[in-house]
N, C-alpha and C positions, 0 to 999 in steps of 0.2 A: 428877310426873316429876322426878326430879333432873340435876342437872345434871352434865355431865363432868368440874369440877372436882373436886365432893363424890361422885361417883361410885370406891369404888375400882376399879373395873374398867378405869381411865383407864389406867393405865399397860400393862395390856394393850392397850386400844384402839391407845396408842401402837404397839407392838410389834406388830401386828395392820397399820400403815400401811406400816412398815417395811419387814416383809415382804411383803406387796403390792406396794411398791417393786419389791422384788429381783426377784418374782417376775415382773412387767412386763419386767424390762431382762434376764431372764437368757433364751434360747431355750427354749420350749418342748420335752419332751423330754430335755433336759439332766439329768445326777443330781441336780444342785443344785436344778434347778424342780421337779423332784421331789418331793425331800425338803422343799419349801419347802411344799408343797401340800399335801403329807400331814399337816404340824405345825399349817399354817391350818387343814385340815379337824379335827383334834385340838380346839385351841382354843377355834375358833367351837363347836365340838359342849360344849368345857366350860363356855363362858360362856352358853350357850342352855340349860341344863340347873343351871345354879346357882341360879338363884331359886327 
């Protein structure tokens, strides 16, 4: 298993937490959480699908 360092998917990881962030403090509902959901569900669907 490697590690998140040598991982390059790290920087998505990062960008993955970020938005999570946002998506916690923004109201449910809002365009913004929205839009926030749709791009995390994008994402995790590309990163679970790359190996």
């Amino acid at each position: 298993m490697e590690t998140l360092t040598s991982n390059p998917c790290k920087v998505t990881v990062d960008k993955l937490k970020n938005a999570l962030q946002l998506v916690l403090v923004y109201p449910h509902g809002s365009p913004f959480h929205n839009t926030m959901v749709s791009q995390l569900r994008t994402t995790i669907f590309l990163i679970s699908h790359r190996s």
